[in-house]
C-alpha positions as CSV (number, residue, x, y, z in Angstrom):
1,X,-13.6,-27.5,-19.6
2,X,-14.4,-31.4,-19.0
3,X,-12.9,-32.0,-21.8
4,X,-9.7,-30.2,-20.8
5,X,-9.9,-31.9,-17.2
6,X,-9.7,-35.6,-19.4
7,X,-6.8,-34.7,-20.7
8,X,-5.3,-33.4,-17.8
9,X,-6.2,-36.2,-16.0
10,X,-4.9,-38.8,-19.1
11,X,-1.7,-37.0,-19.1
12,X,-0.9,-37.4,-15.5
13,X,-1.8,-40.8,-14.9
14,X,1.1,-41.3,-17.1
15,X,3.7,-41.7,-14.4
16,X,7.3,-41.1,-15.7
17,X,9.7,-43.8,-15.2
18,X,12.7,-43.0,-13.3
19,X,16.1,-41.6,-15.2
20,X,18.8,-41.7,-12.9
21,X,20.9,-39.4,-15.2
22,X,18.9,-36.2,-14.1
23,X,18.6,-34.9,-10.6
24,X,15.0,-35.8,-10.5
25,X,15.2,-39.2,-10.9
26,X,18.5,-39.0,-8.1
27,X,16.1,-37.7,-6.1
28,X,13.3,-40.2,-6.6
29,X,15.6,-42.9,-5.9
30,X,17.0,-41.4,-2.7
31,X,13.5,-40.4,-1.5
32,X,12.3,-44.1,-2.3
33,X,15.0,-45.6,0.0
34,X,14.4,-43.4,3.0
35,X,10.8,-43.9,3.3
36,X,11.4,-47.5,3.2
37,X,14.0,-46.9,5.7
38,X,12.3,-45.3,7.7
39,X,9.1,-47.8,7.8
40,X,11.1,-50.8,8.0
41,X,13.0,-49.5,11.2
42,X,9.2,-47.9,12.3
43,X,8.5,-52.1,12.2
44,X,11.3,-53.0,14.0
45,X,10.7,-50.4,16.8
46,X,7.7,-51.8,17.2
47,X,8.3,-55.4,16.8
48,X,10.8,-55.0,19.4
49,X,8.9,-53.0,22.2
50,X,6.6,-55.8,21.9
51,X,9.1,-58.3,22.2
52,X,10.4,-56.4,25.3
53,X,7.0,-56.6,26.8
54,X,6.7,-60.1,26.3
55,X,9.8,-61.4,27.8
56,X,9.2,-58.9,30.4
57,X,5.7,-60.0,31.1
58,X,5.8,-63.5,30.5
59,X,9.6,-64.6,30.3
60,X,11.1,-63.1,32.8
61,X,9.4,-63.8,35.8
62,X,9.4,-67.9,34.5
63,X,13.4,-67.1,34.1
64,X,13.6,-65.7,37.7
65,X,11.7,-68.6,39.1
66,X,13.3,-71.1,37.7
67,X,16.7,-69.2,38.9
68,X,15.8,-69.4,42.3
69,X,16.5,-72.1,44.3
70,X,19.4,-73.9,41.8
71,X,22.6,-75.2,43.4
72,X,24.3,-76.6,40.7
73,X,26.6,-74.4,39.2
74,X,25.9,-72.6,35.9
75,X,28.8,-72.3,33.3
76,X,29.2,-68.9,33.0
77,X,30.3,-69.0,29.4
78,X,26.7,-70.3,28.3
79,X,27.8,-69.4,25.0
80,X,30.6,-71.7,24.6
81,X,29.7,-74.9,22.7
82,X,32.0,-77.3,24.3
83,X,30.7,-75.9,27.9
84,X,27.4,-76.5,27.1
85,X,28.3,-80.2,25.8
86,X,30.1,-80.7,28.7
87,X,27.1,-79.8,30.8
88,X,25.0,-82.0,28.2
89,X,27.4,-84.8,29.5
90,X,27.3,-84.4,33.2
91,X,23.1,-84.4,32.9
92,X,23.5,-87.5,31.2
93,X,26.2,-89.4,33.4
94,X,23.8,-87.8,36.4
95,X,21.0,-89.8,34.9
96,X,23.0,-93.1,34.6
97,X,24.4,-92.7,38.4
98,X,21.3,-92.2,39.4
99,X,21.6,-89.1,41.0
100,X,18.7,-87.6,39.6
101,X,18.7,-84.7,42.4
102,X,21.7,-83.4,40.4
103,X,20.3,-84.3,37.3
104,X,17.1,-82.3,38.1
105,X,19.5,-79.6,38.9
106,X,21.5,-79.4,36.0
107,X,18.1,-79.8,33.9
108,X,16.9,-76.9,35.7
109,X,20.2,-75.0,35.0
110,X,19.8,-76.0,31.6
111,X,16.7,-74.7,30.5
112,X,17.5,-71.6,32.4
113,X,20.3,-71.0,30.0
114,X,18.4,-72.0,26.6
115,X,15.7,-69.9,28.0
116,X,18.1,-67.0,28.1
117,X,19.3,-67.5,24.6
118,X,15.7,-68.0,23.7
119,X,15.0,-64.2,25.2
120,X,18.5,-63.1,23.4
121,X,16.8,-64.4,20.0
122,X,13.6,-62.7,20.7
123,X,15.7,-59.7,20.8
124,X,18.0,-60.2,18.2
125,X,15.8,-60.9,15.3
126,X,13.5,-57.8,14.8
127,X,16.5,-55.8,13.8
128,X,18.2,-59.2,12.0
129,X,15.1,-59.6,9.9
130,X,14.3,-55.6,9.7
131,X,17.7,-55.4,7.8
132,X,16.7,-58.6,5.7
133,X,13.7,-57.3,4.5
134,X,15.6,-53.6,3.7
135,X,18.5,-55.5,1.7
136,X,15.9,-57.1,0.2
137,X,13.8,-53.9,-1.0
138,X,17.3,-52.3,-1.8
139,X,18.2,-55.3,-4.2
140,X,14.6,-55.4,-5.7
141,X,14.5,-51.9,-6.6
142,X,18.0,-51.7,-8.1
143,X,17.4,-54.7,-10.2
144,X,13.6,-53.3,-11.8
145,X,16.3,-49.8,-12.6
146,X,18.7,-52.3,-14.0
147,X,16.4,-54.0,-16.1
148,X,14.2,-50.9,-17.2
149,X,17.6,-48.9,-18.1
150,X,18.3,-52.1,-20.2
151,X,15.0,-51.8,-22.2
152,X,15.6,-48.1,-22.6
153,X,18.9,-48.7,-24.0
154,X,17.5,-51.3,-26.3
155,X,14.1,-48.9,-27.3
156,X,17.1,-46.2,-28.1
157,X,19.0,-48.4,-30.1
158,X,16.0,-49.6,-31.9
159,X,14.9,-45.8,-32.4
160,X,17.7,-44.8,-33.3
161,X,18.6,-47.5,-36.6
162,X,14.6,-46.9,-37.3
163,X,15.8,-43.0,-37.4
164,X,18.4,-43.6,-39.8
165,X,16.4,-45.9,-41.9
166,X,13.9,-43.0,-42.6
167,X,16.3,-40.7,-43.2
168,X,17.5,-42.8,-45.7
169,X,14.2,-43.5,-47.2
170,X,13.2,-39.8,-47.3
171,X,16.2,-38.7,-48.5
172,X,16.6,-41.2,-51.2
173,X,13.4,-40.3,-52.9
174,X,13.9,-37.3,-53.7
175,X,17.8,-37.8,-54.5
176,X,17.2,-40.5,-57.1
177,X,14.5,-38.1,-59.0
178,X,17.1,-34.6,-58.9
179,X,19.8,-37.4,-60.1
180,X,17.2,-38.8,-62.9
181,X,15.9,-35.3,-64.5
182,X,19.3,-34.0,-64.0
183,X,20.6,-36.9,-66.0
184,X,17.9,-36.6,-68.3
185,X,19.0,-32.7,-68.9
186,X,22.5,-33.0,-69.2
187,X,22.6,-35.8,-71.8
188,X,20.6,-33.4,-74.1
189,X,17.5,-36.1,-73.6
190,X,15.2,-33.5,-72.8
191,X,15.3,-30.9,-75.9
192,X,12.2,-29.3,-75.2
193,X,12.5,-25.9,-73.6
194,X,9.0,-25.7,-71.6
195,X,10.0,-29.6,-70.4
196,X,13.4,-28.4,-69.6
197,X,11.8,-25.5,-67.6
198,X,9.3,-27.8,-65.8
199,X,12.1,-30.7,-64.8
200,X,14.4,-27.7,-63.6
201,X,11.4,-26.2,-61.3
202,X,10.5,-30.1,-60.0
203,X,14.5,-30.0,-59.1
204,X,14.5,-26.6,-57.9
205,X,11.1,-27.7,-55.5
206,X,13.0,-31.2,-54.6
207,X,16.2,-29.6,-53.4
208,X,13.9,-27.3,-51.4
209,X,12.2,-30.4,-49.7
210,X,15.5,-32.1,-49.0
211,X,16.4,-29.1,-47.3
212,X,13.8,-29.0,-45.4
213,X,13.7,-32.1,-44.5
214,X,17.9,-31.7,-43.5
215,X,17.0,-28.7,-41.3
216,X,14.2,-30.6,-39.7
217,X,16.8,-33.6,-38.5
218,X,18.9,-30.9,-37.3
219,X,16.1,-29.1,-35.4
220,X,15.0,-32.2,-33.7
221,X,18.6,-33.9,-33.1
222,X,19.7,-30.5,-31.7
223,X,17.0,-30.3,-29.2
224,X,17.5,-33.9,-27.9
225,X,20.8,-33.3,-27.1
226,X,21.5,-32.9,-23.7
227,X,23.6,-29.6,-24.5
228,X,20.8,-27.7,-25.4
229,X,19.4,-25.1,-23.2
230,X,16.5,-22.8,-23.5
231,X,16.3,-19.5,-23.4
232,X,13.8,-18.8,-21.0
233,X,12.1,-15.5,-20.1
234,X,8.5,-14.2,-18.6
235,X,6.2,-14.4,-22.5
236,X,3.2,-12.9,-22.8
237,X,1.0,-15.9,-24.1
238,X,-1.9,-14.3,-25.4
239,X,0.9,-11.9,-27.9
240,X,2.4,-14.9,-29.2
241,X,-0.7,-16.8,-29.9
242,X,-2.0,-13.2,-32.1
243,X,1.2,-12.7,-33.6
244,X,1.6,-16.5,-35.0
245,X,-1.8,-16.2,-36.0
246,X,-1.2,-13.4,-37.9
247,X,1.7,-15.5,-39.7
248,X,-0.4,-18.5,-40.3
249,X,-3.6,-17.0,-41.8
250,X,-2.3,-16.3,-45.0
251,X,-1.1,-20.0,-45.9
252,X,-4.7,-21.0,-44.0
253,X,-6.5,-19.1,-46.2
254,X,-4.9,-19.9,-49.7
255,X,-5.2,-23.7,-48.3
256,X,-9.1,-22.6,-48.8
257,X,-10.1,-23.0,-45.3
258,X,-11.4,-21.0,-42.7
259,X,-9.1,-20.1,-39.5
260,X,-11.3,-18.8,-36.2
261,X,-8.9,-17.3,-33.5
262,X,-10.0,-17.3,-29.7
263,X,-7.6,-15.9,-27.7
264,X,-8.6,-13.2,-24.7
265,X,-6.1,-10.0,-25.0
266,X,-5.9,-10.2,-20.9
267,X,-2.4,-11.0,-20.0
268,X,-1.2,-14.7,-19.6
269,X,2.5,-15.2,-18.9
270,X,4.3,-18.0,-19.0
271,X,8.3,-19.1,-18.5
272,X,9.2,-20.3,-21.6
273,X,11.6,-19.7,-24.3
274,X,9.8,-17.6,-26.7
275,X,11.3,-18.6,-30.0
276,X,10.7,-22.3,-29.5
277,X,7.4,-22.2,-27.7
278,X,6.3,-19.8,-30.8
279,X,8.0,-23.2,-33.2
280,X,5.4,-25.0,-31.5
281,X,2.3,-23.1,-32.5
282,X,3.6,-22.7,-36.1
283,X,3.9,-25.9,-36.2
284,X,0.9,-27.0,-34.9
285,X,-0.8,-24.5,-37.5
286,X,1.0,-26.2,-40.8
287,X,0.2,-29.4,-39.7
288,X,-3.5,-29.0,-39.5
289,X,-3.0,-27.2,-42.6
290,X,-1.0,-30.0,-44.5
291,X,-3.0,-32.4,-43.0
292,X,-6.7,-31.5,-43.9
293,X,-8.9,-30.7,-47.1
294,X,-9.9,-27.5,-48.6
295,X,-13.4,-26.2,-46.5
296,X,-12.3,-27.4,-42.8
297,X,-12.1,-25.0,-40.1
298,X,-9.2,-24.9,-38.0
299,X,-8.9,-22.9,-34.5
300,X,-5.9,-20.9,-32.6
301,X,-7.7,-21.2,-29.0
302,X,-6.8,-20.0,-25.5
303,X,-8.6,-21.4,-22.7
304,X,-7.2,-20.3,-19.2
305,X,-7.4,-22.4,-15.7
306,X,-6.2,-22.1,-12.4
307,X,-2.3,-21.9,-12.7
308,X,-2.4,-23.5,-16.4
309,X,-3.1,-22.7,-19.7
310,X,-4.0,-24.7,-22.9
311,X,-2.9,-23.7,-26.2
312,X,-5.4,-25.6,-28.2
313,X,-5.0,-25.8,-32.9
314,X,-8.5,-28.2,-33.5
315,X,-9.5,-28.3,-36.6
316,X,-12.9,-30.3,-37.9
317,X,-11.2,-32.1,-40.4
318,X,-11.4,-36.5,-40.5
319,X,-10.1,-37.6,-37.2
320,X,-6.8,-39.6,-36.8
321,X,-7.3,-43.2,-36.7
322,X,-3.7,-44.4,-35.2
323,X,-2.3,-44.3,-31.9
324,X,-2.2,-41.4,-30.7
325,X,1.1,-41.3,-29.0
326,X,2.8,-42.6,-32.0
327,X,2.4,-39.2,-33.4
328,X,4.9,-37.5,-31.9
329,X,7.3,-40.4,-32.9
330,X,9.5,-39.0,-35.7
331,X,9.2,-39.9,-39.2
332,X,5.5,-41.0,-38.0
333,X,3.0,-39.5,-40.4
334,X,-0.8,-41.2,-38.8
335,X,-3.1,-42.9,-41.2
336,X,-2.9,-43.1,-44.9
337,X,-4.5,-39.8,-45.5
338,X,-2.1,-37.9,-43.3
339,X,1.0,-40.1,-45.6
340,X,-0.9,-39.1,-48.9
341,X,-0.3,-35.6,-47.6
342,X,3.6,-35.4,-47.3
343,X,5.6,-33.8,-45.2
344,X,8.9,-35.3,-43.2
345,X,7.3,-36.6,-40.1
346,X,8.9,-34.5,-37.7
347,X,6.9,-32.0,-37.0
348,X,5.2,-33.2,-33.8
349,X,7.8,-35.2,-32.9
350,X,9.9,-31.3,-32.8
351,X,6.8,-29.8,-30.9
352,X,6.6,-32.9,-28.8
353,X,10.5,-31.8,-27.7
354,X,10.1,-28.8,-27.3
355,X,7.0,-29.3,-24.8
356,X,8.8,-31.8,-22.8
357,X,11.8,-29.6,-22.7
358,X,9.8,-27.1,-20.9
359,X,8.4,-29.1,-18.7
360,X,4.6,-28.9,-20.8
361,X,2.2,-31.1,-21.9
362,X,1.4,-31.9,-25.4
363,X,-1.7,-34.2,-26.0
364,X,-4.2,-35.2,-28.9
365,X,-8.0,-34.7,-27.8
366,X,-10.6,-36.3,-30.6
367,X,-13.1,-35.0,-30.6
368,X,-13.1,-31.6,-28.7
369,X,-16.4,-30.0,-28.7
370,X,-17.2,-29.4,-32.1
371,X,-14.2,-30.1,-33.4
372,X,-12.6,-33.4,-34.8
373,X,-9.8,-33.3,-33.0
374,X,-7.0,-30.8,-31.1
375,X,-3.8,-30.5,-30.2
376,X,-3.5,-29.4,-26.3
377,X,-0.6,-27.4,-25.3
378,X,-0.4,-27.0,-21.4
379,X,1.5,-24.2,-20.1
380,X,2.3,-23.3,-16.3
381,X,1.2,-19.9,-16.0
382,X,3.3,-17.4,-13.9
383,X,2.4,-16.3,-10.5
């Protein structure tokens, strides 16, 4: 169970990054700027009523005394630049007379009125700098989507022109040896009738791995594009696991290994498309298969937890030495021993899709108890 809780806990520290092309990621973004909203103008509430308490405390009463007892007139358009140089130049030609009785008036009247303004400011910039500060955030986060989108695009290209460049590879392989023995037939070089039989069975076994390989691209490309739906329905887990188990053990056991199944009978459904989520197992189950030697034990497992359950294939064959993650890349094979041992590459990267599709989690755990290594498969369980 730890174990399970590691990877549980590895695969949700993972947080997604935000798409803006599905509703979640809409979502995220419009949930993002309302809590900021919301705590920027929570700021400026506050920033305010304090600001109201000072003036109210402190200004006001200064502004009231210094009010009282004036009898200069005050421009009433305090506002108005030329008023208030006007007044400027009456306190100054004041000064020069020497009436300094009016010029002490006018000084008073003066600092009543930047006083004022001073109050005004006070007022004015909690809300002036709240919105600031909010542009600010708005600008911020639109430009990390903007430049994450533009290193998505780039991965995609990237992926994409490595995709075709395997294709080509793994197709051309292949191609080039049909072509040769095919040749090598038709020109009457090969005269031998058991030779001719064994380059028409290596043709007859390289066609079938270039169609498999074809269907394989078409799988994979099919269920990345955004018009694909699944067909999703209540499955009884526990069925599906016995019942691709049943498939597998015959290839298992001509592979000359053993295959262990633990999977309760007790019912364990799940919302999920049956056909795919049963792709997913299988091939799980050819991959530990094409990937180990002769004598390793490889286990079909069910372990159940609250409101989850883990589809687990371990095996107890030689651990894989890459990065993990670029498993489930296509085309990606692992370590040398996993190349040596053929195959097109997209087998994880299929289940991988699929998982995601559903809203699952597929993960590589080495070691897992006993064993090696395991693939983890969490399911939602059903209510």
């Amino acid at each position: 169970m730890g174990i399970l809780n590691r990877t549980r806990a590895s695969a949700g520290s993972k947080q997604p990054e935000m798409d803006l092309s599905t509703s979640e990621g809409t979502n995220e973004l419009i949930s993002y700027l309302v809590v900021r909203f919301v705590l920027v103008m929570l700021a400026v509430m506050l920033a305010e009523s304090l600001v109201v308490w000072f003036e109210g405390r402190c200004l006001l009463p200064l502004l009231r005394g210094m009010a009282s007892g004036i009898n200069v007139s005050i421009p009433q358009n305090a506002s108005s630049l030329g008023t208030l140089l006007r007044w400027f130049g009456l306190l100054i030609g004041s000064i020069v007379q020497g009436n300094y009785l009016q010029a002490l008036g006018l000084a008073r009247g003066s600092l009543l009125v930047l006083l004022s303004l001073l109050m005004l400011a006070m007022l004015v910039l909690p809300p002036l700098y709240g919105a600031l500060t909010y542009a600010r955030m708005v600008v911020r986060r639109v430009r990390e989507l903007q430049e994450r989108r533009e290193r998505e695009l780039a991965q995609i290209d990237q992926q994409r022109s490595q995709f075709m460049t395997d294709i080509a590879h793994d197709l051309r392989t292949p191609l080039m040896a049909i072509s040769g023995m095919a040749h090598a037939i038709s020109d009457g070089v090969v005269r031998d009738d058991a030779q001719r039989d064994e380059y028409l069975q290596s043709i007859c076994d390289k066609t079938d791995k270039l169609s498999g390989l074809v269907s394989s691209v078409f799988e994979y490309t099919k269920l990345g594009s955004g018009a694909y739906a699944l067909d999703r329905a209540p499955v009884d887990l526990p069925q599906l696991l016995l019942r691709e188990a049943a498939v597998a053990y015959e290839d298992i056991e001509e592979a000359g290994m053993h295959f262990s199944v633990e999977v309760p009978e007790d019912p364990c459904s799940v919302f999920a498309d049956e056909v795919q989520l049963g792709r997913v197992v299988a091939n799980l189950l050819t991959n530990a298969v094409r990937h180990n030697e002769a004598g390793t034990e490889i286990a079909l497992l069910l372990v159940r937890e609250a409101g989850v359950a883990y589809t687990i294939v371990a095996d107890t064959g030689a651990p894989i030495a890459d990065d993990p993650d670029a498993l489930f890349q296509p085309f990606t094979r692992g370590d040398a021993a996993r190349v040596s041992s053929g195959g097109s590459g997209l087998g994880l990267s299929i289940c991988k899709r699929i998982a995601d599709l559903h809203g699952y989690d597929l993960t590589l755990v080495q070691p897992y108890g006993r064993f090696a290594k395991a693939f983890a498969l969490r399911c939602v369980v059903m209510g």
